[in-house]
ZADRENVEX-643823 format. One record per residue (C-alpha): x, y, z. Coordinates in steps of 0.5 Angstrom, whole numbers, padded with zeros to 4 digits, always signed. Example, Ala and Ser with C-alpha at 12.3 -4.5 7.8 and 13.67 -1.06 7.14 Angstrom:
REM residues 2
+0025-0009+0016 +0027-0002+0014 
This chain:
REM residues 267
+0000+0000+0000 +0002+0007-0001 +0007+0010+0004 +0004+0015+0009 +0007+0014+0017 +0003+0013+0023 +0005+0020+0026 +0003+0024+0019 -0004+0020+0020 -0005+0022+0026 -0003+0029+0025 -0008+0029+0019 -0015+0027+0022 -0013+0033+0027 -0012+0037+0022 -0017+0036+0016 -0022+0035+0021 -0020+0042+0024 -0022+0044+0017 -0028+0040+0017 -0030+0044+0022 -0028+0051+0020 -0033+0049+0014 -0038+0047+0018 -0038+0053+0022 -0039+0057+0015 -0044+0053+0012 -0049+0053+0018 -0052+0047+0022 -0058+0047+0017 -0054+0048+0011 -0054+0042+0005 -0049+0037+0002 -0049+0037-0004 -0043+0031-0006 -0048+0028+0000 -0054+0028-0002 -0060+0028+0004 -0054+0030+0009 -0054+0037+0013 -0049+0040+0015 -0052+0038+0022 -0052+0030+0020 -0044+0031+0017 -0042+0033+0023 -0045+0028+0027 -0043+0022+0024 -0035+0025+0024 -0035+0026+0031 -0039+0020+0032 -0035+0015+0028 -0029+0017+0031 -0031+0017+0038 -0033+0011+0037 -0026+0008+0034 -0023+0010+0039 -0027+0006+0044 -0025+0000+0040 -0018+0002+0039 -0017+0004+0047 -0022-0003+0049 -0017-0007+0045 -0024-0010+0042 -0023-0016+0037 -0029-0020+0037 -0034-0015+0032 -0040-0018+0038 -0036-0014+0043 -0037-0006+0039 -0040-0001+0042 -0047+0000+0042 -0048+0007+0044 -0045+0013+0040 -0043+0020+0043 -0048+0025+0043 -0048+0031+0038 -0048+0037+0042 -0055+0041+0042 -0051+0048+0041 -0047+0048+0033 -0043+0053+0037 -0040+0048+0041 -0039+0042+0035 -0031+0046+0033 -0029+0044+0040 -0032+0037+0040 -0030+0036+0033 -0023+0038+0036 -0024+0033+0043 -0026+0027+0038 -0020+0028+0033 -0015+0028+0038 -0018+0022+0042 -0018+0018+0036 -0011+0020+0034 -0008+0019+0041 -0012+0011+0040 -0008+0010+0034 -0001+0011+0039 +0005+0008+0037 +0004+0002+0042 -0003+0001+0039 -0001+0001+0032 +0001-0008+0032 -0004-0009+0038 -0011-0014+0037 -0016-0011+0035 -0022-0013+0030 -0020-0011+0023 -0027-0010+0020 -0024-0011+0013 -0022-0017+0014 -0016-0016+0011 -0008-0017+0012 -0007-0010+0016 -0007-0010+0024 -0014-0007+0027 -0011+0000+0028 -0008+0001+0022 -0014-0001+0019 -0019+0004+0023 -0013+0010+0023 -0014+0010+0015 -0021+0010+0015 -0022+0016+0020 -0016+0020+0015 -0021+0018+0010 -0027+0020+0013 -0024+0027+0015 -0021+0028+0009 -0027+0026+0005 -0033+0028+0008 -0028+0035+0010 -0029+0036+0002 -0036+0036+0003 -0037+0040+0009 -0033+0045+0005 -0037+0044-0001 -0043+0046+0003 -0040+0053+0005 -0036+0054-0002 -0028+0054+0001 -0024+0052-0002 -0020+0044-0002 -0013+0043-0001 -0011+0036-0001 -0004+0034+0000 -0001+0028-0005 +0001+0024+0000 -0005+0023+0004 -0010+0023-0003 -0005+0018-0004 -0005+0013+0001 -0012+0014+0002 -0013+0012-0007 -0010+0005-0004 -0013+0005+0002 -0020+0006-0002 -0017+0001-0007 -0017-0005-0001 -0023-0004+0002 -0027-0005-0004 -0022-0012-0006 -0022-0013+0002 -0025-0021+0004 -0031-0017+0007 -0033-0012+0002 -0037-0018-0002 -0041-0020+0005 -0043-0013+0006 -0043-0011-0001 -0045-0017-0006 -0048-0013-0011 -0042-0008-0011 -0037-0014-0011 -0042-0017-0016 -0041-0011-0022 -0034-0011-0021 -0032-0018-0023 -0030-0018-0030 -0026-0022-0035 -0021-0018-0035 -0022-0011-0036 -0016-0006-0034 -0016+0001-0031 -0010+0005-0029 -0009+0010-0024 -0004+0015-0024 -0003+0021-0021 +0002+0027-0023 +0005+0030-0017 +0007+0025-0012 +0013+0026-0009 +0017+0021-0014 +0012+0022-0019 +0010+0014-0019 +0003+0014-0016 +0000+0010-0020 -0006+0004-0018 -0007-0002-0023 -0014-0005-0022 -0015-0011-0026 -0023-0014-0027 -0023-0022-0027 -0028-0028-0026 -0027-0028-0019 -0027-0021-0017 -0023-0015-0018 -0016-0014-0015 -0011-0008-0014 -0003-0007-0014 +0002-0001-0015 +0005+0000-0021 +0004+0001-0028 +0001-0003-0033 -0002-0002-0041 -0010-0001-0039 -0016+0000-0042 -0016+0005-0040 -0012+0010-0036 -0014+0016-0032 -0008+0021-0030 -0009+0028-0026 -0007+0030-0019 -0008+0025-0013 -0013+0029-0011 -0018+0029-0016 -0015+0023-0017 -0019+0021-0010 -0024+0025-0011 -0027+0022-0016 -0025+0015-0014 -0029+0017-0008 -0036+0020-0013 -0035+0028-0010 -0032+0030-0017 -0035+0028-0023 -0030+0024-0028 -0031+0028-0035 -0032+0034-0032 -0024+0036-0033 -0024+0043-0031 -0026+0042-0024 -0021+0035-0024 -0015+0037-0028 -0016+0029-0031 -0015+0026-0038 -0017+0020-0040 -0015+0015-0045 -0019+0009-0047 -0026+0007-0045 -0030+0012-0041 -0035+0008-0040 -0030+0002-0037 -0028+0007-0031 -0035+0010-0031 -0038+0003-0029 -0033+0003-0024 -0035+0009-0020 -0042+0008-0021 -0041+0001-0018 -0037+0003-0011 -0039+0007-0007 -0038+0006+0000 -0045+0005+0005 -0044+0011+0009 -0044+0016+0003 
């Protein structure tokens, strides 16, 4: 998987959750998602907050048997004026589980896949903050910036959950469309530091599977990592090129099935 060390994650969750709330804050509580659709500032916050209080418990109980998860969330505060400082509590608790110490202990890895349970969580609470921190900034018209570092781990990190064993058991229908006879999209991405980030994803019989690297495709996205993960992730649109700075080459309709068939349950 993509590089990005535990410490510039951790740092990330706060950061871009920061940011989150910043944007929630000028947007207003009542105020639409448009790349959420049916979600209010107010349903966005709550669920962040929520999630990452909620991870923490797993992280800091050493939880590994999925009958044992928490069953009680963290109460979004009544007043919006308070969400920045709670956002700002649930942040630092969930980077502060993600210690060092924790990052090899036992904890359920709900992807069932071959990263530790910390690790496995750490990532997907910087996806929920920089993710959903696009679309809290989408409501209130900021401006996004996302490093191409993080975009990057998080395109692996997007690319594993939907090839992870437990992807069919919770998506079949998503998992189903994905198999193939062996249709190939390639990734690349312009501005990562070595200028290699690129995600080869080939559709087999069996399902879809994802390694590092570049192979001839059929067809071939390239634009910054960003965008990249944008529209992996469904907020930016593949052909709207002036707003993702993508060029593609070979079968649109290839990589349009893709996105119209992975999106994750929480939105």
């Amino acid at each position: 998987m993509t590089d990005l060390n535990a410490e510039h994650a951790r740092r990330a969750i706060v950061e871009h959750t920061r940011r989150l709330a910043e944007s929630a804050t000028a947007a207003g509580p009542d105020a639409a998602v448009p790349t959420a659709p049916d979600w209010t500032i107010r349903d966005l916050v709550g669920h962040v907050g929520q999630t990452q209080h909620w991870v923490a418990e797993i992280i800091e109980r050493r939880i590994t048997d999925p009958t044992q998860l928490p069953t009680e969330m963290a109460a979004l505060p009544a007043d919006p004026r308070e969400w920045q400082a709670w956002l700002s509590e649930s942040a630092q608790r969930v980077a502060s589980a993600c210690s060092d110490d924790a990052l090899d202990a036992p904890v359920f890895n709900a992807a069932g896949d071959e990263r530790t349970g910390t690790r496995f969580w750490m990532f997907s609470m910087l996806n929920e903050a920089v993710v959903h921190g696009f679309d809290a900034a989408a409501a209130a018209d900021r401006p996004v910036d996302i490093d191409a570092g993080i975009a990057a781990a998080l395109i692996s990190n997007h690319l594993a959950m939907l090839t992870s064993p437990t992807w069919e058991m919770r998506r079949p229908e998503s998992a189903h469309a994905l198999r193939g006879t062996g249709q190939t999209l390639q990734w690349l991405a312009t501005d990562t530091m070595d200028g290699t980030g690129a995600w080869f994803v080939e559709r087999r019989p069996d399902g879809a599977t994802w390694k590092l690297g570049t192979q001839q495709a059929d067809v071939t996205m390239t634009g910054p990592a960003g965008s990249l993960l944008l529209t992996l992730t469904r907020r930016l649109a593949l052909t709207d090129h002036d707003a993702t700075g993508i060029s593609i080459d070979g079968d649109t309709g290839l990589a349009q099935h893709w996105l119209d068939h992975t999106a994750h349950v929480s939105g």
